[in-house]
C-alpha positions as semicolon CSV with decimal commas, in nm:
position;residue;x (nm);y (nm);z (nm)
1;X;2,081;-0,735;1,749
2;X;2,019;-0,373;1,905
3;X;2,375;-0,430;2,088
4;X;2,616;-0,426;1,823
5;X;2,435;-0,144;1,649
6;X;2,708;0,095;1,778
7;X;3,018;-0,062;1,701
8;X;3,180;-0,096;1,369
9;X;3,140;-0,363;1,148
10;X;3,443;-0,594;1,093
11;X;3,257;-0,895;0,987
12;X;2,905;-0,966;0,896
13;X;2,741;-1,269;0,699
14;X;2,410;-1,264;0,650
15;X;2,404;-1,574;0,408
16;X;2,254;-1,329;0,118
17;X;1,958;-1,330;-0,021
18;X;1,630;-1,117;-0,171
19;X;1,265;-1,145;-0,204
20;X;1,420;-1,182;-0,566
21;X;1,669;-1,453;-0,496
22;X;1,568;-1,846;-0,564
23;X;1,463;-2,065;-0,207
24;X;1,772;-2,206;-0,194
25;X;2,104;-2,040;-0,148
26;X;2,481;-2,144;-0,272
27;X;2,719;-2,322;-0,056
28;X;2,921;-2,126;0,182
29;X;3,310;-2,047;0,149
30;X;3,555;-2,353;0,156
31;X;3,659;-2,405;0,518
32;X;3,345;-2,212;0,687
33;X;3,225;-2,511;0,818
34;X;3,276;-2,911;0,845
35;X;2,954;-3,010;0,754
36;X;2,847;-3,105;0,412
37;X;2,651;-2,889;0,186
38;X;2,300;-3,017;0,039
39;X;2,136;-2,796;-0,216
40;X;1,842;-3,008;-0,256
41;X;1,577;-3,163;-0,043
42;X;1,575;-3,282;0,293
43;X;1,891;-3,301;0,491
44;X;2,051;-3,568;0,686
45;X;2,323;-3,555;0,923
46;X;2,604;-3,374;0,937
47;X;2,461;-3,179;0,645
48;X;2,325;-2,790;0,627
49;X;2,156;-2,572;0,354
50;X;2,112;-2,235;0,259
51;X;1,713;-2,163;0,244
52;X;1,464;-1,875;0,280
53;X;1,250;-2,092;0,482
54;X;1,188;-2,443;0,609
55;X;0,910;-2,551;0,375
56;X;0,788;-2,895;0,557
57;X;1,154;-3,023;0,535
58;X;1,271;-3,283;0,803
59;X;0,914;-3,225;0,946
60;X;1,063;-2,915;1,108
61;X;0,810;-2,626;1,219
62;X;0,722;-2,350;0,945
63;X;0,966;-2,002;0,915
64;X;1,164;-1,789;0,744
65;X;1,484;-1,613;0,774
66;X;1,541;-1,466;1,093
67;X;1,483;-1,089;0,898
68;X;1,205;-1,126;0,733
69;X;1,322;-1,011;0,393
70;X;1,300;-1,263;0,205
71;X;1,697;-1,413;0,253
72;X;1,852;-1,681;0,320
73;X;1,937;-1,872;0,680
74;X;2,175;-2,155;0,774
75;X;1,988;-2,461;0,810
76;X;2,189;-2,697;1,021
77;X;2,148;-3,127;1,079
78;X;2,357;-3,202;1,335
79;X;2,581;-3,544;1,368
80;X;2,727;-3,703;1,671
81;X;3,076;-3,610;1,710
82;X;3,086;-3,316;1,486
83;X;2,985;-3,036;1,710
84;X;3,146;-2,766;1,490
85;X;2,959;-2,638;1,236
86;X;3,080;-2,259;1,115
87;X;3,407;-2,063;1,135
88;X;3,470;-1,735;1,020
89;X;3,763;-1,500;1,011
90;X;3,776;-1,088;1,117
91;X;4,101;-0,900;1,118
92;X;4,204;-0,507;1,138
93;X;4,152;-0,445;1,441
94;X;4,280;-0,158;1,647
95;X;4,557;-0,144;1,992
96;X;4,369;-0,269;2,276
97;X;4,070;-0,294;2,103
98;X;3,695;-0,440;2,296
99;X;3,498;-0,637;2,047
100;X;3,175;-0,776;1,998
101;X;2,975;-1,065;1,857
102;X;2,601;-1,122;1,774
103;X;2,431;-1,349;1,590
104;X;2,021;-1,473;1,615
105;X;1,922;-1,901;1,626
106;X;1,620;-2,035;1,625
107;X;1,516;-2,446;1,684
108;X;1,391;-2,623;1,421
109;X;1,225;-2,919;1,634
110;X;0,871;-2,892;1,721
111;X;0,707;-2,802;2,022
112;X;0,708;-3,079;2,262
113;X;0,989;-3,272;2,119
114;X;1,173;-3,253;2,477
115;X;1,535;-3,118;2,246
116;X;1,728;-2,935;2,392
117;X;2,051;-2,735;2,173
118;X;2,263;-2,457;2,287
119;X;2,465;-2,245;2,067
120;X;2,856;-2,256;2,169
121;X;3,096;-1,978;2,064
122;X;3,498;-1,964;2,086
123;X;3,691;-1,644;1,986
124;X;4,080;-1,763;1,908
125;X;4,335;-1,565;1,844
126;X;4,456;-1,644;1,471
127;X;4,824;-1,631;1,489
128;X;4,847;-1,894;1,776
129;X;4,529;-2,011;1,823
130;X;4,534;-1,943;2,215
131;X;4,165;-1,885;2,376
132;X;4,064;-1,541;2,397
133;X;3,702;-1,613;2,490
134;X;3,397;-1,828;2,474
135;X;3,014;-1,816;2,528
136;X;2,759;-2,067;2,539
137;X;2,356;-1,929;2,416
138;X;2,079;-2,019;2,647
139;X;1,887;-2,347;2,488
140;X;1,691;-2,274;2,192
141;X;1,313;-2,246;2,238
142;X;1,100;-2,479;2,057
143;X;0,755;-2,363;1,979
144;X;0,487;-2,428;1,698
145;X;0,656;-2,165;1,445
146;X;1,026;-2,109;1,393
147;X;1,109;-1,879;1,731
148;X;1,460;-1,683;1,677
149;X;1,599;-1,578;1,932
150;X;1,904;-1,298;1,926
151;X;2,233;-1,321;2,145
152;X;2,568;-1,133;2,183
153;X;2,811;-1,099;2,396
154;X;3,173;-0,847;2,454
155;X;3,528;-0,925;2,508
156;X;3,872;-0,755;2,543
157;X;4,175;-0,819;2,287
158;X;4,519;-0,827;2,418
159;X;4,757;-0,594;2,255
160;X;4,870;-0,692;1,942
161;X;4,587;-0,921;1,819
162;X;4,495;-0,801;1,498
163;X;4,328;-1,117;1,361
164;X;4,094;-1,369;1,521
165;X;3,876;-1,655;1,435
166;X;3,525;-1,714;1,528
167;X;3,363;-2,050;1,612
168;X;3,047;-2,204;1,633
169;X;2,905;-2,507;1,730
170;X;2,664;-2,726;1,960
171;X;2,557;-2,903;2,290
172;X;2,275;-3,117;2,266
173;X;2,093;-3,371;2,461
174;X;1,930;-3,516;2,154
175;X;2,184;-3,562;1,857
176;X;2,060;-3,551;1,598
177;X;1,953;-3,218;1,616
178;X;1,821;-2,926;1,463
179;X;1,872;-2,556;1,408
180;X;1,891;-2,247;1,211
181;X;2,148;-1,960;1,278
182;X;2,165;-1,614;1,091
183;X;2,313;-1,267;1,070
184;X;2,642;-1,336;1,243
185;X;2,813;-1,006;1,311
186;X;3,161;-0,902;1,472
187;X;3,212;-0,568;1,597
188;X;3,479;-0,346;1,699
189;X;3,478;-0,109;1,976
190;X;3,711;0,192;2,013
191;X;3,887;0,254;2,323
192;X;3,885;0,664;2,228
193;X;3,632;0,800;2,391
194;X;3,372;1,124;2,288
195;X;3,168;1,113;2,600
196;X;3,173;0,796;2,633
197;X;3,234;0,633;2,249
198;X;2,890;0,730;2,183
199;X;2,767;0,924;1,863
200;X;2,434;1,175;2,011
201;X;2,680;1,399;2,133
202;X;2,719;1,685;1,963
203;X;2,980;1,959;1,970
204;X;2,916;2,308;2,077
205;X;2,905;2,647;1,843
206;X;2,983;2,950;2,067
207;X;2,906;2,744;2,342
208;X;2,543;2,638;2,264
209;X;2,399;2,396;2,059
210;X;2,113;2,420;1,868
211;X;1,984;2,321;1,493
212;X;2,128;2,456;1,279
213;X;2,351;2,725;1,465
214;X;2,329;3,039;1,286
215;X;2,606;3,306;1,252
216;X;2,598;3,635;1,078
217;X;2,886;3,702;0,783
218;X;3,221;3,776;0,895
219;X;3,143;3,665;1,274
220;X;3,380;3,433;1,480
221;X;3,251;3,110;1,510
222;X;3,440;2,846;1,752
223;X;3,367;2,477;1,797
224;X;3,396;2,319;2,109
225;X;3,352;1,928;2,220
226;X;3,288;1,848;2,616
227;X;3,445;1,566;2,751
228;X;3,625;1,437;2,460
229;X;3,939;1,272;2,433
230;X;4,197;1,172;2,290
231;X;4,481;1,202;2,240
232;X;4,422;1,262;1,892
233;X;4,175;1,476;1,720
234;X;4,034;1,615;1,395
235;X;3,774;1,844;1,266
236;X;3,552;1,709;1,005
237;X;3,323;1,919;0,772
238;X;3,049;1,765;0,524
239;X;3,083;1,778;0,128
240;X;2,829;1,839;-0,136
241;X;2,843;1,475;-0,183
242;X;2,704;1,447;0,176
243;X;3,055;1,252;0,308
244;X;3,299;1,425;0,538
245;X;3,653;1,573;0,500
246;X;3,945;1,657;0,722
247;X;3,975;2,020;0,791
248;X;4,305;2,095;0,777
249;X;4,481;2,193;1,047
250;X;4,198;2,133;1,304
251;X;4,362;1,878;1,494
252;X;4,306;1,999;1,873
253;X;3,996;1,986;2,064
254;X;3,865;2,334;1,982
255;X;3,840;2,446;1,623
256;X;3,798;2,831;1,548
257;X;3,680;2,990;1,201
258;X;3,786;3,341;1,275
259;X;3,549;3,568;1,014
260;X;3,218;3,295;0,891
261;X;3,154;3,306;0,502
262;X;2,861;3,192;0,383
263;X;3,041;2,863;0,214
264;X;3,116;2,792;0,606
265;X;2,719;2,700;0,601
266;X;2,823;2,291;0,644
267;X;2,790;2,025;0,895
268;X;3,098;1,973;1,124
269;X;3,183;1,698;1,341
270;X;3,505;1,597;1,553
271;X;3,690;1,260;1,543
272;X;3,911;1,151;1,817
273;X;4,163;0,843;1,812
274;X;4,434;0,640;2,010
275;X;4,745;0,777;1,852
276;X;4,839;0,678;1,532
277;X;4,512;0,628;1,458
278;X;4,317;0,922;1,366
279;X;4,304;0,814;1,015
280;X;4,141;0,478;1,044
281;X;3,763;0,453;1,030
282;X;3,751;0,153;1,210
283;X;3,985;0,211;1,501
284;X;3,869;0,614;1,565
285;X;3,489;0,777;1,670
286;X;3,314;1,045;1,542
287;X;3,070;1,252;1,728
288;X;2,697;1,333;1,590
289;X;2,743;1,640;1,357
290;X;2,621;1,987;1,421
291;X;2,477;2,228;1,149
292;X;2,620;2,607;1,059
293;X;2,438;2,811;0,884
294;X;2,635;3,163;0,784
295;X;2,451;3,443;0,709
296;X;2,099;3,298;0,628
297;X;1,859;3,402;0,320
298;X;1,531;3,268;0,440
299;X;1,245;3,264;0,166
300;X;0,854;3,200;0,161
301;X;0,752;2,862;0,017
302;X;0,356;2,834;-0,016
303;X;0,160;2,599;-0,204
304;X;0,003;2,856;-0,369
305;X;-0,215;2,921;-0,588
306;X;-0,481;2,714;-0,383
307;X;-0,825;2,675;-0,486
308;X;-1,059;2,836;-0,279
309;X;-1,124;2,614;0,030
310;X;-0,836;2,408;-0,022
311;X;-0,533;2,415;0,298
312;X;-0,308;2,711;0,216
313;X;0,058;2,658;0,380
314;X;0,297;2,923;0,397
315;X;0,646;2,865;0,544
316;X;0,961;3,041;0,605
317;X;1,283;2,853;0,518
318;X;1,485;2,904;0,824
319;X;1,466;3,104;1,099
320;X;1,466;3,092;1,512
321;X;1,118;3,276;1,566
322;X;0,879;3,447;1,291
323;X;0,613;3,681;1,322
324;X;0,322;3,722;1,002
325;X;0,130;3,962;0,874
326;X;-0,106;3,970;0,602
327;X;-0,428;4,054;0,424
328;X;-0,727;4,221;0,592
329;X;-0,536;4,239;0,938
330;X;-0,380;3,868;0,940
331;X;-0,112;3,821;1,182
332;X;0,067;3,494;1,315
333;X;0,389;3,320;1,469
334;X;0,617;3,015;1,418
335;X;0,785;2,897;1,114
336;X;0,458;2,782;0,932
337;X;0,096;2,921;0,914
338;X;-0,160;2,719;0,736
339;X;-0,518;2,794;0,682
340;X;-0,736;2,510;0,639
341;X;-1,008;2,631;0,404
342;X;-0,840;2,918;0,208
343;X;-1,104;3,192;0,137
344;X;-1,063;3,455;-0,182
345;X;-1,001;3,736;0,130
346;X;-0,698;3,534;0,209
347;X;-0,507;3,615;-0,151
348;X;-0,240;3,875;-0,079
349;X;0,135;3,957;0,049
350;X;0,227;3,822;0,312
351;X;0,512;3,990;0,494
352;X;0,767;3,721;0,766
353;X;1,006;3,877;1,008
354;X;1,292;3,618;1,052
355;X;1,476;3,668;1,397
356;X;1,796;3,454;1,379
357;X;1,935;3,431;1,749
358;X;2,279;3,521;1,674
359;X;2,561;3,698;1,882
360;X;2,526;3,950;1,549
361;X;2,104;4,018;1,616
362;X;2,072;3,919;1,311
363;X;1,677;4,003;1,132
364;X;1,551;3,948;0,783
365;X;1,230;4,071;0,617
366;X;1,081;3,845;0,366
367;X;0,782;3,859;0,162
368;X;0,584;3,692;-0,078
369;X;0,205;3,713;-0,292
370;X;-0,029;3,453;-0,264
371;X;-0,295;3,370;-0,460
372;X;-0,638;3,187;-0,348
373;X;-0,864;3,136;-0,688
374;X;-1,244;3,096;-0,696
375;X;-1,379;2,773;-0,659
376;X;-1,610;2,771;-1,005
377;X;-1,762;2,442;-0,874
378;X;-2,099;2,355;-0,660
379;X;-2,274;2,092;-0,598
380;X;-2,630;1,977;-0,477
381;X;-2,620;1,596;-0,347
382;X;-2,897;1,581;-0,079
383;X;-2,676;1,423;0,203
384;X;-2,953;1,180;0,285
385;X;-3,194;1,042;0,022
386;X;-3,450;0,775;0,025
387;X;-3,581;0,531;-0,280
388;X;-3,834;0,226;-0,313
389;X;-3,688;-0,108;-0,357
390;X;-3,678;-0,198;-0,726
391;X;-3,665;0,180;-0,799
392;X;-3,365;0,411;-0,914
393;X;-3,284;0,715;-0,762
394;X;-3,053;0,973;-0,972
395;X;-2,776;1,182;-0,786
396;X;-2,656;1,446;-1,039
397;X;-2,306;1,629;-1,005
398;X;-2,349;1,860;-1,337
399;X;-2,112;2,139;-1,380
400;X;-1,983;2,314;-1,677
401;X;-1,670;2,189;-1,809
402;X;-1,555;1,960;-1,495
403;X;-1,422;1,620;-1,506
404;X;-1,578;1,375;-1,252
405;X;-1,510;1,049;-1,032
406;X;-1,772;0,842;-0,882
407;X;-1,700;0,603;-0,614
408;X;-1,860;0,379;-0,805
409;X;-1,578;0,400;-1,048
410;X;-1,818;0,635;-1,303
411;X;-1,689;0,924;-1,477
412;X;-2,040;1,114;-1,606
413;X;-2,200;1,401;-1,420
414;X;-2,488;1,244;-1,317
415;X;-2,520;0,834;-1,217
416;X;-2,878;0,600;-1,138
417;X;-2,844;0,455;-0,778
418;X;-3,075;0,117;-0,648
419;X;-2,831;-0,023;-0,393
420;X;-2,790;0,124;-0,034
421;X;-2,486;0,309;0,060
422;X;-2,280;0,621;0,078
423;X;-2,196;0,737;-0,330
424;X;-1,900;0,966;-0,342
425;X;-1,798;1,237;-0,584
426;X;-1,474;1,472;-0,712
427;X;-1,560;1,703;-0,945
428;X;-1,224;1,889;-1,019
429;X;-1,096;2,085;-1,358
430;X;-0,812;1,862;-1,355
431;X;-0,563;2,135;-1,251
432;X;-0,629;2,327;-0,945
433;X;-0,941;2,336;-0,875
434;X;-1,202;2,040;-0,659
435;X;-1,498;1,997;-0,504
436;X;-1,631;1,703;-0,338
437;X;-1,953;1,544;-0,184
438;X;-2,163;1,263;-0,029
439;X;-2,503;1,106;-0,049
440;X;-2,620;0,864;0,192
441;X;-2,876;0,641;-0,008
442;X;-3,136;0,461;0,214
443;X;-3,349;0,154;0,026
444;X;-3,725;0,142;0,142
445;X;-3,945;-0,131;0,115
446;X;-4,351;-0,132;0,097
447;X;-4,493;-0,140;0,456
448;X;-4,652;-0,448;0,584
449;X;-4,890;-0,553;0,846
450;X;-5,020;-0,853;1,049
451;X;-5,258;-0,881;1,323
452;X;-5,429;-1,135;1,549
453;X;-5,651;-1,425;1,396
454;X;-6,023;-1,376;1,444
455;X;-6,154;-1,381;1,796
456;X;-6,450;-1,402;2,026
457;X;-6,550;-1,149;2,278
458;X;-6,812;-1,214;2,614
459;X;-7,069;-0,944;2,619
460;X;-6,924;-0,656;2,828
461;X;-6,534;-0,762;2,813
462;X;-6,281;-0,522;2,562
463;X;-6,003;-0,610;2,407
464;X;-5,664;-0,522;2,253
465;X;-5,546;-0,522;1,930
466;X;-5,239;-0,450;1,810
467;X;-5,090;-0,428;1,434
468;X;-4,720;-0,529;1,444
469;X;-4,566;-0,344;1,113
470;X;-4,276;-0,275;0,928
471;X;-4,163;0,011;0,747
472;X;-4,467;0,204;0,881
473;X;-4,424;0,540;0,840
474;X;-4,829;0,626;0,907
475;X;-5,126;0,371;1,000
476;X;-5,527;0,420;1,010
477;X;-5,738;0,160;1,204
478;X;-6,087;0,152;1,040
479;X;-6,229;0,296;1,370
480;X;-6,021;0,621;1,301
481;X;-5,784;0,580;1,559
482;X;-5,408;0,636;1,446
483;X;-5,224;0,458;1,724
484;X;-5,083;0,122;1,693
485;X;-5,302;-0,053;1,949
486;X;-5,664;-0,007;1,991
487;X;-5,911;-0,161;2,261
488;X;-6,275;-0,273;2,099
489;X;-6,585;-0,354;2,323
490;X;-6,809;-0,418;2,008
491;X;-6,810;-0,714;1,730
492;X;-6,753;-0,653;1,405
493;X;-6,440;-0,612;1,131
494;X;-6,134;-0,439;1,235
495;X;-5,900;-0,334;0,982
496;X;-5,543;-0,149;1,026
497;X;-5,410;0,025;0,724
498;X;-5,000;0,103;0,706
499;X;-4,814;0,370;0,414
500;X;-4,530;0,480;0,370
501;X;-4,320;0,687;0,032
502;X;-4,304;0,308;-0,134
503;X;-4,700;0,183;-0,083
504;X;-4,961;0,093;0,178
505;X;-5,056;-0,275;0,336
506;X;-5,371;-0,396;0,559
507;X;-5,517;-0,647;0,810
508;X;-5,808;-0,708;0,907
509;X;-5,952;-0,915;1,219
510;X;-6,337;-1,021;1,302
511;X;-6,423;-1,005;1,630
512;X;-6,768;-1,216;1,737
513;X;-6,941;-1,141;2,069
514;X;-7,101;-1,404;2,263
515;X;-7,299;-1,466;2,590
516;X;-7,058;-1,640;2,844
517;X;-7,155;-1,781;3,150
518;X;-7,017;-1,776;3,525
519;X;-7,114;-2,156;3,533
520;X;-6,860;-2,449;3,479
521;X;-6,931;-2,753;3,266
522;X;-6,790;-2,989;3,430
523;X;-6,781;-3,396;3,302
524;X;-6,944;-3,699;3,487
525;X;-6,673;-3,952;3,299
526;X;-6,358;-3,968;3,086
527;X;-6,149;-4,227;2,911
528;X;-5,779;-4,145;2,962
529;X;-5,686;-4,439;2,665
530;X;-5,468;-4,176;2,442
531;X;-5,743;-4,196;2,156
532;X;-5,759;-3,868;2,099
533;X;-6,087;-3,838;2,286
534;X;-6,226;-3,721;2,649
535;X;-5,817;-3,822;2,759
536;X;-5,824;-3,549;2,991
537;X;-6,079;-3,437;3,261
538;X;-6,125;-3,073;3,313
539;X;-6,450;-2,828;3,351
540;X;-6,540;-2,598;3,015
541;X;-6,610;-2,211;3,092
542;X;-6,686;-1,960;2,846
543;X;-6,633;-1,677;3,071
544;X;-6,276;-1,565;3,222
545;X;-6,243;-1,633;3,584
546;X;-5,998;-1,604;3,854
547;X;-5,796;-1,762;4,158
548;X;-5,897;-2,097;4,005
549;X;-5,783;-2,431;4,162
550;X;-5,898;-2,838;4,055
551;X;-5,829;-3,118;4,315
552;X;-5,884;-3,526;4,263
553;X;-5,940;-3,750;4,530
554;X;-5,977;-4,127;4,548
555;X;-6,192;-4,265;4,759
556;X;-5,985;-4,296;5,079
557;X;-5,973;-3,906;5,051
558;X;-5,581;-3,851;4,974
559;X;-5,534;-3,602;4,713
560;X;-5,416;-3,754;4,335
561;X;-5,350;-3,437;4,111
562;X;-5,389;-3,068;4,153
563;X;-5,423;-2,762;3,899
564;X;-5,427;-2,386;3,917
565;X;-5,481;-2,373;3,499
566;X;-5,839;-2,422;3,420
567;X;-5,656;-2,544;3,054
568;X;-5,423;-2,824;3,239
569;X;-5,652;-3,138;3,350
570;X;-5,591;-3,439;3,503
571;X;-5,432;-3,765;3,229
572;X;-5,563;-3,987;3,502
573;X;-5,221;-4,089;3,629
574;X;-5,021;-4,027;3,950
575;X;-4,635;-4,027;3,906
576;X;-4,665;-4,080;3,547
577;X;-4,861;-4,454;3,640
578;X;-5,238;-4,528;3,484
579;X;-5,444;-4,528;3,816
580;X;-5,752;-4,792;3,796
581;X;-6,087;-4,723;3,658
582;X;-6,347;-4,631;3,880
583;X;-6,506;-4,287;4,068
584;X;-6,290;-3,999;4,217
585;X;-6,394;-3,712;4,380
586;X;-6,332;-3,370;4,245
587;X;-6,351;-2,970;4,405
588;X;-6,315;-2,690;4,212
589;X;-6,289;-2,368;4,350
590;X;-6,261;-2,018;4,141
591;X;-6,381;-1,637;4,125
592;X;-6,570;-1,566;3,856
593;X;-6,578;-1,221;3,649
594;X;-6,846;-1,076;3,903
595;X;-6,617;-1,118;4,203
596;X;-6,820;-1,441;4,339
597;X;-6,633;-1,694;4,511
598;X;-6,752;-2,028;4,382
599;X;-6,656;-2,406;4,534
600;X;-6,829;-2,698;4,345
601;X;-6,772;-3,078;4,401
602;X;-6,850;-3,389;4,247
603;X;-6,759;-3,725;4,089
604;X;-6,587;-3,869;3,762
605;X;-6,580;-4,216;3,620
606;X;-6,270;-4,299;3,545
607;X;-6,306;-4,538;3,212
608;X;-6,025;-4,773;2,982
């Protein structure tokens, strides 16, 4: 609708409407449109409704008003035949006056349905009824949510139209159809020009333009506006009331105040019209207003007193450039200083120099105390804290005489934490005065720790054990050592101790040595008959070895089932299929611990 947001309003129908308002709207005025009016439920064709959204009727998708605010739209069920739905008449127009209309639609079919509406408009002359112009929307959109979709389009009126009427209605492939349409406007567009018809242009004071324009007492102020015209003009100037009055007797282009008084401190603007038609809101423009100020008093405004490190602002009223001083040597420029933590050094005058740039040089002094109070608050939160699950930790805010918000919604000057989190609190006298802080409260639990399940060890091998903890802060193995891994060469009981603030945990592991030999056990027979028992055939060593590698032969020599795991034997299959009882052939071939290369051979008696 951004395009007939510079024009002037000559008609506009919304269909009313509030968040406050009931869901369904009144009937529209006699003879706006052909189609029946149903205030109720569901509508059938050749009916519409007023309603602030579509609320499952007619198994149409879900929406609202094409605003948003809670009013109402015009809900439409078309009928064969009947293509027009609204009219609406605008009138008061101005000589050889451009208009425009706008208005937003939306489908009300579901995505998918294969409908397809447009939106027709016709713009007729309402004396005779002759064609002045017509527009056709491009076909609604129909999506899983009500989609609106905003169009306009401009015209010309002949000289002498002064009243037309608007028309709406349809095209559709699929009748009966279904559609919303809302926030129909008609515009008017003056054919006086200010640089162009458009309001952003402001006039010039003296020949410059800035905000406001300043002008010393008694000077000559003149008001000039490029590229207007006319052929009619007049000088507007703002009221208390904030509207705008003729000045009279400023009716040219250029408008001259020969000796400014300070009640000349207004807005002005200039309005320009076809003639005969200055007077008319609707058939003259305005240009954007410009600001005089005559003779300016500027003052200091502070928020002062402040409370010692609260922001202290200090501002001058008016003014085209400032320079500041102040206490202990301050000095600054621009309208506004601010100090973000005010200190008690900071109370004092502070002293502005105003330049106003004026034909007149025109410079005021102004000055002003300000007052930064002591801050009779402190406060002692530890910013991090720590406490043992199940335990309380207290965060105290005491000081004399203050009032006090928690976070947690408390109003005393001290509170009892358990639960983690950040704890917040104000401490203020209510007036001017506050002071806030944070703890961050960390929950601890007791430390715990687990190590490996008892183990044996061959006679000259070490190994590693390792505690895996949590909430360790310090551990002691039973050897002394403090790391959290420790080799062992030796049997015996090895036990890992954990603490922390909130208590202490241990594990313990027994380690038994044993003699282990370079020699594999290896079995003469096994029964692969899923009992449980001797299913698989592989050798038993009790001593680590290397580059190990089982092969099974039948006895043509080819090669059954291999293994590089001395833990994987053979099921006595191939391919997943139960070969047939009898002897195979084995080799084994490994390095023991030593570094000795061993190859061994034999037979097994395969048995079911």
């Amino acid at each position: 609708m951004a395009q007939c947001a510079s024009g002037t309003n000559v008609f506009t129908e919304t269909f009313g409407g509030s968040f406050s308002s009931v869901d369904i709207g009144p009937a529209i005025a006699n003879g706006a449109s052909s189609y029946r009016y149903n205030g109720t439920g569901s509508l059938q064709e050749g009916e519409y409704g007023l309603r602030k959204h579509t609320g499952g009727m007619n198994n149409w998708v879900d929406g609202s008003d094409n605003t948003g605010r809670g009013g109402y739209m015009m809900m439409v069920r078309t009928k064969p035949g009947q293509p027009d739905f609204y009219q609406a008449a605008a009138q008061g127009f101005c000589r050889a006056q451009s208009q425009g209309i706008c208005f937003s639609a939306a489908s009300l079919s579901k995505k998918g349905s294969g409908r397809d509406i447009t939106i027709l408009v016709e713009v007729r002359n309402a004396t005779n009824n002759s064609l002045l112009a017509n527009f056709s929307s491009t076909p609604l959109k129909s999506n899983d949510t009500i989609s609106w979709s905003s169009f306009s389009f401009f015209y010309s009126l002949p000289k002498g139209v002064s009243s037309v009427t608007v028309r709406f209605s349809f095209s559709s492939n699929s009748v009966p159809d279904d559609f919303a349409i809302d926030d129909i406007k008609v515009i008017n567009i003056g054919t006086s020009v200010v640089n162009g018809n458009e309001s952003g242009v402001y006039p010039l004071i003296n020949g410059k333009y800035e905000y406001p324009v300043f002008a010393c007492l008694n000077e000559k102020v003149t008001f000039t506006m490029p590229g207007a015209t006319g052929p009619e003009f007049q000088w507007e100037r703002m009221k208390p009331d904030y509207t705008y009055e003729p000045i009279p007797g400023a009716n040219q282009s250029t408008y001259t105040i020969d000796s400014a008084k300070r009640d000349d401190s207004r807005f002005y603007r200039l309005r320009v019209a076809d003639s005969g038609y200055i007077a008319s809101a609707n058939c003259s423009s305005p240009s954007s207003p410009v600001g005089l100020y005559v003779d300016p008093q500027p003052a200091i405004e502070s928020n002062g007193p402040v409370c010692e490190g609260s922001p202290l602002d200090i501002a001058v009223t008016v003014g085209s450039s400032v320079t500041w001083t102040g206490p202990n040597g301050f000095t600054a420029s621009g309208n506004r200083i601010s100090i973000p933590a005010a200190r008690m050094r900071d109370s004092g005058l502070y002293q502005a120099k105003v330049f106003f740039n004026t034909s007149c040089q025109l410079t005021v002094d102004v000055k002003a105390n300000v007052e930064v109070k002591k801050n009779p608050f402190s406060l002692r939160l530890p910013a991090d804290t720590s406490v043992c699950r199940g335990r309380s930790v207290l965060l105290d805010a005491s000081n004399p005489g203050a009032l006090y918000t928690w976070s947690t919604g408390d109003n005393q000057p001290a509170i009892t934490v358990k639960d983690e989190g950040v704890y917040t609190v104000l401490v203020s006298d209510g007036k001017l005065c506050k002071l806030s802080a944070s703890s961050n409260v960390h929950v601890i639990s007791s430390p715990s720790v687990r190590l490996r399940s008892d183990t044996s060890l061959c006679l000259g091998d070490t190994i590693q054990l390792t505690g895996t903890t949590v909430n360790a802060a310090s551990m002691r193995w039973s050897t002394g050592a403090t790391a959290a891994a420790i080799k062992v060469a030796t049997g015996g009981v090895y036990t890992l101790q954990v603490f922390n603030d909130c208590g202490a945990a241990s594990a313990s592991v027994k380690i038994d040595m044993i003699r282990c030999s370079e020699d594999l056990l290896v079995p003469t027979a096994f029964s692969p008959n899923k009992d449980g028992l001797n299913d698989v055939f592989k050798p038993v060593l009790d001593a680590s070895i290397s580059r190990y590698q089982l092969n099974i032969y039948n006895r043509w020599g080819i090669s059954l089932f291999t293994s590089y795991d001395i833990s994987k034997g053979w099921d006595g299959t191939v391919n997943k299929l139960p070969q047939n009882p009898g002897v195979y052939v084995w080799v084994i071939e490994y390095t023991s611990k030593s570094g000795k290369h061993h190859t061994l051979n034999g037979t097994v008696t395969l048995v079911r």
